[in-house]
Z-matrix of the N, CA and C atoms (Angstrom, degrees):
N
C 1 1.448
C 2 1.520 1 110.16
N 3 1.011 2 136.11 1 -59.04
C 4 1.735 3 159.37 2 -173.64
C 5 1.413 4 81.86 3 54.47
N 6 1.311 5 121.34 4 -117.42
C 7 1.444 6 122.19 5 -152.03
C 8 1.754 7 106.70 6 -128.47
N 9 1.865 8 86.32 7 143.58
C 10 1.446 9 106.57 8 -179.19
C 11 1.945 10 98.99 9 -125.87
N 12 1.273 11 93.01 10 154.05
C 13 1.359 12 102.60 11 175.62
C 14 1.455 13 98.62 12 -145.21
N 15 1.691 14 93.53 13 134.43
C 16 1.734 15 90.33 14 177.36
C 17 2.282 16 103.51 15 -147.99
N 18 1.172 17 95.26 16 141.61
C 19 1.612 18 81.16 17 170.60
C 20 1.632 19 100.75 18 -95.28
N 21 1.749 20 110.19 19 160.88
C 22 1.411 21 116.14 20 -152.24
C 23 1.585 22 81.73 21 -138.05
N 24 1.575 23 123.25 22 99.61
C 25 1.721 24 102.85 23 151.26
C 26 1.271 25 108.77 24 -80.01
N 27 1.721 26 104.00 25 148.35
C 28 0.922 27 107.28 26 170.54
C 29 1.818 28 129.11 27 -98.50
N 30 0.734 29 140.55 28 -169.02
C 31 1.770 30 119.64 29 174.42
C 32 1.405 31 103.55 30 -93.77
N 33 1.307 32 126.49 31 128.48
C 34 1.425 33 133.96 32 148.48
C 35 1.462 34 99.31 33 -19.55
N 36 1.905 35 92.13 34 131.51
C 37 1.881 36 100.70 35 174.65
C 38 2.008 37 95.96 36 -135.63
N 39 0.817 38 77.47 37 -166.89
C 40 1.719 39 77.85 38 -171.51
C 41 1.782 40 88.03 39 -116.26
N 42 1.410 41 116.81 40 153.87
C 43 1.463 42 124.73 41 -165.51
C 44 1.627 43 98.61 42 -73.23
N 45 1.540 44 85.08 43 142.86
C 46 1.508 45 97.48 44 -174.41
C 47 1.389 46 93.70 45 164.92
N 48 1.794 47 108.04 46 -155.94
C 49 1.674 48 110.13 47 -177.34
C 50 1.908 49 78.15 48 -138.59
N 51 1.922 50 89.91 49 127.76
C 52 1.873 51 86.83 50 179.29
C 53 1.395 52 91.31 51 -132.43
N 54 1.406 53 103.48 52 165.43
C 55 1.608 54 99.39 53 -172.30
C 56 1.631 55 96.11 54 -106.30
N 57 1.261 56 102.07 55 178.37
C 58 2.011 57 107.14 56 -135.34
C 59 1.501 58 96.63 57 -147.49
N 60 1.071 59 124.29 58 -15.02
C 61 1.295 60 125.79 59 -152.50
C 62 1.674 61 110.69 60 -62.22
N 63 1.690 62 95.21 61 -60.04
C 64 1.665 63 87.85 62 173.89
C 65 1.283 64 126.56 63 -70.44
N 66 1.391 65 124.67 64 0.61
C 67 1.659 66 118.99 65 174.29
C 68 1.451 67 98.27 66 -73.39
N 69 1.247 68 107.90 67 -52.58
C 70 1.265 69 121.80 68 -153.89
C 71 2.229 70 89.99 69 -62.20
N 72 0.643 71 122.61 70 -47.95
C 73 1.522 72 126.50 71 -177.44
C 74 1.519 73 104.44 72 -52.16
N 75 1.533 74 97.71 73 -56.87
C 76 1.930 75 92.59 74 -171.71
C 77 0.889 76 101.39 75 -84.44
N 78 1.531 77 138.91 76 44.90
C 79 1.559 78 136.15 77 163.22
C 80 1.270 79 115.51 78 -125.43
N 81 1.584 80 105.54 79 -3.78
C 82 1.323 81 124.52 80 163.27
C 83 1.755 82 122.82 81 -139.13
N 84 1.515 83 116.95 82 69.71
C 85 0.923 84 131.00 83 151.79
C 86 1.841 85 128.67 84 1.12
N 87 1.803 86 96.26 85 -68.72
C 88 1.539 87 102.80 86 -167.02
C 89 1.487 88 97.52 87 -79.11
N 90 1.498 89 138.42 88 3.19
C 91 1.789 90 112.25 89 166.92
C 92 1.140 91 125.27 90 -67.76
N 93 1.727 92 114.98 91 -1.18
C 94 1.803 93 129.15 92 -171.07
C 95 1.742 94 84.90 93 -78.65
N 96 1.214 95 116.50 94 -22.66
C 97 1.785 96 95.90 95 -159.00
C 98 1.920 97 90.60 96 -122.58
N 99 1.482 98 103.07 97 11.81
C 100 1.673 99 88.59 98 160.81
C 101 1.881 100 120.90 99 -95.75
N 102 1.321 101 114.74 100 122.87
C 103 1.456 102 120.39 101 -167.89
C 104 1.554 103 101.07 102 -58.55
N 105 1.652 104 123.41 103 -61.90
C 106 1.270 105 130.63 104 -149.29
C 107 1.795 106 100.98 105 -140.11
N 108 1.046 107 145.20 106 131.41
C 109 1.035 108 166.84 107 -140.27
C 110 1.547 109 165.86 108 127.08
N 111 1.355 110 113.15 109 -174.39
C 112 1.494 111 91.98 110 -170.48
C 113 1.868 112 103.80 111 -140.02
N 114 1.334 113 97.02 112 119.56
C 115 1.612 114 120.51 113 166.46
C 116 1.545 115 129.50 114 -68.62
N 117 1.387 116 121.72 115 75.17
C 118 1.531 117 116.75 116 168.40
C 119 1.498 118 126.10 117 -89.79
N 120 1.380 119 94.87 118 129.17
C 121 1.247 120 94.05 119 161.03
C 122 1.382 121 145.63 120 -147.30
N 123 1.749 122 138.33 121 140.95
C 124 1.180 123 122.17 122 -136.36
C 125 1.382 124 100.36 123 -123.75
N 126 1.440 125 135.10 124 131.59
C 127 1.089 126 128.16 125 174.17
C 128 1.559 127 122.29 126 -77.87
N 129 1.052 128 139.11 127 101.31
C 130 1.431 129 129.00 128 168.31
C 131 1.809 130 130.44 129 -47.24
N 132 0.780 131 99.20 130 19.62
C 133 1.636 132 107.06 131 172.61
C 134 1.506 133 131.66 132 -129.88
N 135 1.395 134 133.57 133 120.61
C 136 1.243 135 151.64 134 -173.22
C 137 1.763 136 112.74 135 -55.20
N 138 1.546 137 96.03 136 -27.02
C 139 1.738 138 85.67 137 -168.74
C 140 1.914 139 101.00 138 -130.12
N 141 1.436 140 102.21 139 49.65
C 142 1.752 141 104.49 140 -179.73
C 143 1.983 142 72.20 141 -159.56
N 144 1.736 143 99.78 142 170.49
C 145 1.398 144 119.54 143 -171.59
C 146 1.523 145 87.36 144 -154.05
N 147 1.466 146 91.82 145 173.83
C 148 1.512 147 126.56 146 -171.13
C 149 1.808 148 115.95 147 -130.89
N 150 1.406 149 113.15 148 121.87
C 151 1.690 150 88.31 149 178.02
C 152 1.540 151 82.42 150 -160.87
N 153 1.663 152 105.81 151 166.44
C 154 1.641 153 115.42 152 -179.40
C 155 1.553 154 83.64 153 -120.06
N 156 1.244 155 102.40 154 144.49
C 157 1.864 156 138.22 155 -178.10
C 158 1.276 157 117.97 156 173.18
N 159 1.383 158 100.26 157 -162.26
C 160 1.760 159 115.73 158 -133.37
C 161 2.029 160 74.90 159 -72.34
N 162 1.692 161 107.86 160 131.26
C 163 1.576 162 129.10 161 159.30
C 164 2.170 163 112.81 162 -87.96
N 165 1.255 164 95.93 163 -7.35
C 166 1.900 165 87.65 164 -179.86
C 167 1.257 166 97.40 165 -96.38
N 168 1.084 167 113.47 166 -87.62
C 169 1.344 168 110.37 167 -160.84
C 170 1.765 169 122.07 168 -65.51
N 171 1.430 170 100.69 169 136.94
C 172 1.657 171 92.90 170 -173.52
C 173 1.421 172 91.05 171 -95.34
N 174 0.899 173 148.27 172 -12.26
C 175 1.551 174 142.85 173 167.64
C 176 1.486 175 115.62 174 -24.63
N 177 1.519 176 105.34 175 -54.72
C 178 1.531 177 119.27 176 160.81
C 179 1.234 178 135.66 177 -50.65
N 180 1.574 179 111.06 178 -45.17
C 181 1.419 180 106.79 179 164.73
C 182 1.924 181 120.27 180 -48.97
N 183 1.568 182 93.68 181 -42.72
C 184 1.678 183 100.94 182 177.20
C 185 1.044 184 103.89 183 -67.48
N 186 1.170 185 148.74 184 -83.09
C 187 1.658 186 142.30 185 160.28
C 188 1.151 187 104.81 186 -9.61
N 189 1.061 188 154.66 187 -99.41
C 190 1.757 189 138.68 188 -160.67
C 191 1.310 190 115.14 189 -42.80
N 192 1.540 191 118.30 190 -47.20
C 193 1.553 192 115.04 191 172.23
C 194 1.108 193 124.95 192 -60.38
N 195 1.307 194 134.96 193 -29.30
C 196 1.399 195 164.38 194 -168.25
C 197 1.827 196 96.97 195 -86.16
N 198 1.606 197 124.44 196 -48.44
C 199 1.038 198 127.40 197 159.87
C 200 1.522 199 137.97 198 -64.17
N 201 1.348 200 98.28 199 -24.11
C 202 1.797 201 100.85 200 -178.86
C 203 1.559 202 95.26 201 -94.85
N 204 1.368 203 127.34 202 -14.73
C 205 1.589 204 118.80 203 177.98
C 206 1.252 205 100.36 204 -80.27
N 207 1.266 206 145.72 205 -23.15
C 208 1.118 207 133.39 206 172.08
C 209 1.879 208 125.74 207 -82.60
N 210 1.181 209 100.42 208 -15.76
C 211 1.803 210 129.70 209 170.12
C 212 1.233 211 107.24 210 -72.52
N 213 1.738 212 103.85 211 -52.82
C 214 1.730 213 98.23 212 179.45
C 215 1.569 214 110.72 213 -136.49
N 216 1.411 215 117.93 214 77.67
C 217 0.996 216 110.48 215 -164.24
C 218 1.692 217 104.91 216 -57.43
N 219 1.597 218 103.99 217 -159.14
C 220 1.143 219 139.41 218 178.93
C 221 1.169 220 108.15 219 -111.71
N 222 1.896 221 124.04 220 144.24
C 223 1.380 222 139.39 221 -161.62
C 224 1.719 223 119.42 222 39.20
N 225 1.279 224 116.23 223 20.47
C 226 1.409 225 114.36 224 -170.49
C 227 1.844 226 107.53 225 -52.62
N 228 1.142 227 116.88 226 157.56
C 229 1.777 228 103.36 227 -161.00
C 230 1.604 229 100.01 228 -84.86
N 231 1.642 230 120.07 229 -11.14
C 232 1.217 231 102.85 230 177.96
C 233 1.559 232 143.80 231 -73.82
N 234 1.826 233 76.71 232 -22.04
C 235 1.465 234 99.07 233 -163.90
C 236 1.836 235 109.90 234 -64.32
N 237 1.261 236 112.07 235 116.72
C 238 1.520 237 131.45 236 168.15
C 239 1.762 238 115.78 237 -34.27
N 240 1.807 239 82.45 238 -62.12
C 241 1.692 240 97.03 239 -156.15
C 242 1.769 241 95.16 240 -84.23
N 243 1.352 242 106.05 241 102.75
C 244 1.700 243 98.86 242 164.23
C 245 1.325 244 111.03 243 -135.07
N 246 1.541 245 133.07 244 36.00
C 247 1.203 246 128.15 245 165.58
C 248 1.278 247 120.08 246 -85.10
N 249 1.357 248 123.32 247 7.95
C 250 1.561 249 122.10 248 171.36
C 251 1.518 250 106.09 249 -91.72
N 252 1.683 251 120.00 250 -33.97
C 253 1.446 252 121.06 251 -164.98
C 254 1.303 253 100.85 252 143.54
N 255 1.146 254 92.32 253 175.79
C 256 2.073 255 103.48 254 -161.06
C 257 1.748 256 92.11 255 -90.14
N 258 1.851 257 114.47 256 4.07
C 259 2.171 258 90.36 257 -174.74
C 260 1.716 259 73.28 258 -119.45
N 261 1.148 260 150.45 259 -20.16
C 262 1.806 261 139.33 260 173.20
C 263 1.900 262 102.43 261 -27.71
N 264 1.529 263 98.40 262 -80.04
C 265 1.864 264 85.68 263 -154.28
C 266 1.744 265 100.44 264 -62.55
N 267 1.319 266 125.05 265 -42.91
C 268 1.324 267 117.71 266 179.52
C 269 1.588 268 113.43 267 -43.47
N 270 1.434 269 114.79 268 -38.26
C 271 1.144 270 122.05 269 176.95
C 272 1.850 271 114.44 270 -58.89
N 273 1.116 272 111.36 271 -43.99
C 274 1.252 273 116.93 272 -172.58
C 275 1.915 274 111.74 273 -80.52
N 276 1.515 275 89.29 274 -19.90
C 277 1.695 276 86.58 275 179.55
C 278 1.790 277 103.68 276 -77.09
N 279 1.903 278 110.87 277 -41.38
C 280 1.416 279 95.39 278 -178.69
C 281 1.638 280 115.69 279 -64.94
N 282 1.042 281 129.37 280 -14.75
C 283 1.405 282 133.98 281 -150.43
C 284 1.859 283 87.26 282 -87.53
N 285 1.266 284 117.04 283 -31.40
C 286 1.369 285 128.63 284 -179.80
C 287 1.218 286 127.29 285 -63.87
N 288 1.602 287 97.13 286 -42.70
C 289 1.532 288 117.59 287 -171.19
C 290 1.537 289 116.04 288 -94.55
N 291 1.926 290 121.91 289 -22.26
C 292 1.116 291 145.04 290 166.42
C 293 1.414 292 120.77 291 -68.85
N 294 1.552 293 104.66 292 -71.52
C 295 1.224 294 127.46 293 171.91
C 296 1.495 295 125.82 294 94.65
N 297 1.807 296 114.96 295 157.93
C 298 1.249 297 104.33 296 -145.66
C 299 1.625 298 92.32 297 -100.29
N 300 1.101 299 159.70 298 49.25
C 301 1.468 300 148.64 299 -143.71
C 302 1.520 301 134.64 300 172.72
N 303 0.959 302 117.66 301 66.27
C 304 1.306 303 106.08 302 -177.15
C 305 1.942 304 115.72 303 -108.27
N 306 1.472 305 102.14 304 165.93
C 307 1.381 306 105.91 305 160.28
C 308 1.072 307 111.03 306 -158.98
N 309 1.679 308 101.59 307 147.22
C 310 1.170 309 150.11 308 -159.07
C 311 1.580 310 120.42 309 -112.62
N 312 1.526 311 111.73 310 124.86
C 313 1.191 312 94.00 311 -161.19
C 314 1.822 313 99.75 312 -93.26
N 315 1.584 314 108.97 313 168.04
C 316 1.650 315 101.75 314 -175.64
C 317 1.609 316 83.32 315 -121.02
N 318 1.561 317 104.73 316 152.11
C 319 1.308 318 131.98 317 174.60
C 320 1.336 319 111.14 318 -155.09
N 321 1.677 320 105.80 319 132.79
C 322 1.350 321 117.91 320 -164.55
C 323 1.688 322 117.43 321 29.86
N 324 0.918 323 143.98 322 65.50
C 325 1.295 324 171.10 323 -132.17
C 326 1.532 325 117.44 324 -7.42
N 327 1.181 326 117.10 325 31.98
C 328 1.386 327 116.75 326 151.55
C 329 1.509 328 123.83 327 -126.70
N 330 1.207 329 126.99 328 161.57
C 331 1.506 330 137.42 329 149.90
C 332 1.658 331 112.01 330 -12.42
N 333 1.137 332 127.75 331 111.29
C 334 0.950 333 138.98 332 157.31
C 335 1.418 334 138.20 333 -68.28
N 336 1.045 335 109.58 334 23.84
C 337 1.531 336 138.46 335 -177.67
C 338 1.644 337 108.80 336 -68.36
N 339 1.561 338 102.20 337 132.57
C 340 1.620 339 92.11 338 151.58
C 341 1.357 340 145.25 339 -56.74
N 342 1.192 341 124.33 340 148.64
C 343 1.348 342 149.00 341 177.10
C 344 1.857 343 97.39 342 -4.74
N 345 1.948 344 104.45 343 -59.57
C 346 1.300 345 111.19 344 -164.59
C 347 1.840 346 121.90 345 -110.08
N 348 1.454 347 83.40 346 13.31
C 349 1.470 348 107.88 347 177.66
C 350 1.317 349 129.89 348 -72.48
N 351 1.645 350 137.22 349 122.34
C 352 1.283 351 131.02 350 165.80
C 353 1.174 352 125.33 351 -135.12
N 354 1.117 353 126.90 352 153.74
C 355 1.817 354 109.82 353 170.54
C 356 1.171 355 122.43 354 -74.91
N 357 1.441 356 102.70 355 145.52
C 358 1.542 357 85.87 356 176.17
C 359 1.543 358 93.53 357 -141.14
N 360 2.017 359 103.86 358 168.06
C 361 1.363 360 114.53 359 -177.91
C 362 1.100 361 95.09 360 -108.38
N 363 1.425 362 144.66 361 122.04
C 364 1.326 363 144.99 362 123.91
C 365 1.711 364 147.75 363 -56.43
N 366 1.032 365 84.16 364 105.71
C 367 1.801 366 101.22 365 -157.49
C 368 1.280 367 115.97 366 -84.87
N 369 1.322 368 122.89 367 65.96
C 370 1.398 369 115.57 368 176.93
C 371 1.524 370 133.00 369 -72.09
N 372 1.308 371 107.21 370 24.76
C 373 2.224 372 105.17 371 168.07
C 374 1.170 373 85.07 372 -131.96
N 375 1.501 374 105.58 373 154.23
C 376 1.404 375 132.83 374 -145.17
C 377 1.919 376 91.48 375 -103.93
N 378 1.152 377 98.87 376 -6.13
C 379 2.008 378 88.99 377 -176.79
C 380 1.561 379 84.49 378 -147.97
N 381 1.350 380 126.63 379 104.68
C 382 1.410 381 121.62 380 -173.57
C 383 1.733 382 91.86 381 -131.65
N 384 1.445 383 112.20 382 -172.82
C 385 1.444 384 108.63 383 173.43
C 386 1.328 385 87.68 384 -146.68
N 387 1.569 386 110.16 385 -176.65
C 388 1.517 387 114.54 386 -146.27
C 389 1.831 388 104.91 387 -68.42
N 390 1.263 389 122.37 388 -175.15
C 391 1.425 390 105.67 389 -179.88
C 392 1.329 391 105.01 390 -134.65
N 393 1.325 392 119.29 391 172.13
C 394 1.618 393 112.36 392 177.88
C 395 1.670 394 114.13 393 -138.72
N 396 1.264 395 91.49 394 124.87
C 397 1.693 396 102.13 395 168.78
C 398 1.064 397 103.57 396 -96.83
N 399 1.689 398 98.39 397 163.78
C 400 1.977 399 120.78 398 172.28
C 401 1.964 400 76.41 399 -114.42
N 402 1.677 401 73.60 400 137.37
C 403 1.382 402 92.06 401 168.17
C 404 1.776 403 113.78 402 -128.41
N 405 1.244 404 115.54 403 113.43
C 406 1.393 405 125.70 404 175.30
C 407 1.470 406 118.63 405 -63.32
N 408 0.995 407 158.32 406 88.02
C 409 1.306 408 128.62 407 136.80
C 410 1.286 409 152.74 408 -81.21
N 411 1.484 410 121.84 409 138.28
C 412 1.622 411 103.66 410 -155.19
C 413 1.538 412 80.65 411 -138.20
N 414 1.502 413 113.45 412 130.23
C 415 1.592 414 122.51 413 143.16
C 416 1.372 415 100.34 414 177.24
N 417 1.819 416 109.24 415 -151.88
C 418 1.155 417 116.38 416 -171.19
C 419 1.595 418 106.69 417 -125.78
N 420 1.132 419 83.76 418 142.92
C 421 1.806 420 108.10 419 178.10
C 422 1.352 421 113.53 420 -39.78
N 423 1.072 422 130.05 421 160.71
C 424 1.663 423 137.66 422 152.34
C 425 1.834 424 106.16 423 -72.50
């Protein structure tokens, strides 16, 4: 295999924290036939994030969203930059504090994730459109 590079849109979601995992899989086919390796991937956008956590319970997704609005709210009096809308700079502070990048290692051709692990996209502006990662993959074939 050595290396694949692919960009991945994802579908427009409405802001929140959604889990991602199977898009992100059927958008990459050949990791079923990578033995040992490693999955990066980078989000291109300033005001959405990337993170692996709890895939059962959606309770959590509401709890984290529910948590970063209180981290970075909306209209705070300091904030400078408000010509995009009152969820832009909050948006850009979680995207800061979350982050756009992770990797994942692949073994025998899936995600190597824990038991309760998923990806997820975190969408912090309230009217966003779909987003796009580069997704790396690097290892060896079966």
């Amino acid at each position: 295999m050595s290396w694949l590079q692919r960009d991945i849109r994802l579908r427009a979601r409405a802001r929140g924290c959604h889990l991602v995992t199977q898009e992100i899989l059927a958008a990459l086919p050949e990791i079923r036939r990578c033995r040992v390796g490693l999955l990066h991937l980078f989000l291109q956008h300033t005001s959405a994030s990337l993170a692996i956590n709890e895939n059962a319970d959606p309770d959590v997704r509401g709890d984290m969203e529910r948590h970063l609005n209180v981290l970075a709210p909306e209209r705070a009096p300091h904030y400078a930059h408000t010509t995009e809308g009152p969820d832009d700079m909050p948006a850009h502070i979680k995207s800061a504090l979350v982050g756009v990048e992770l990797t994942v290692p692949v073994r025998d051709g899936s995600l190597a994730l824990g038991t309760w692990q998923g990806l997820w996209l975190l969408e912090h502006r309230d009217h966003a459109g779909g987003r796009t990662l580069v997704a790396t993959l690097h290892g060896e074939s079966t």
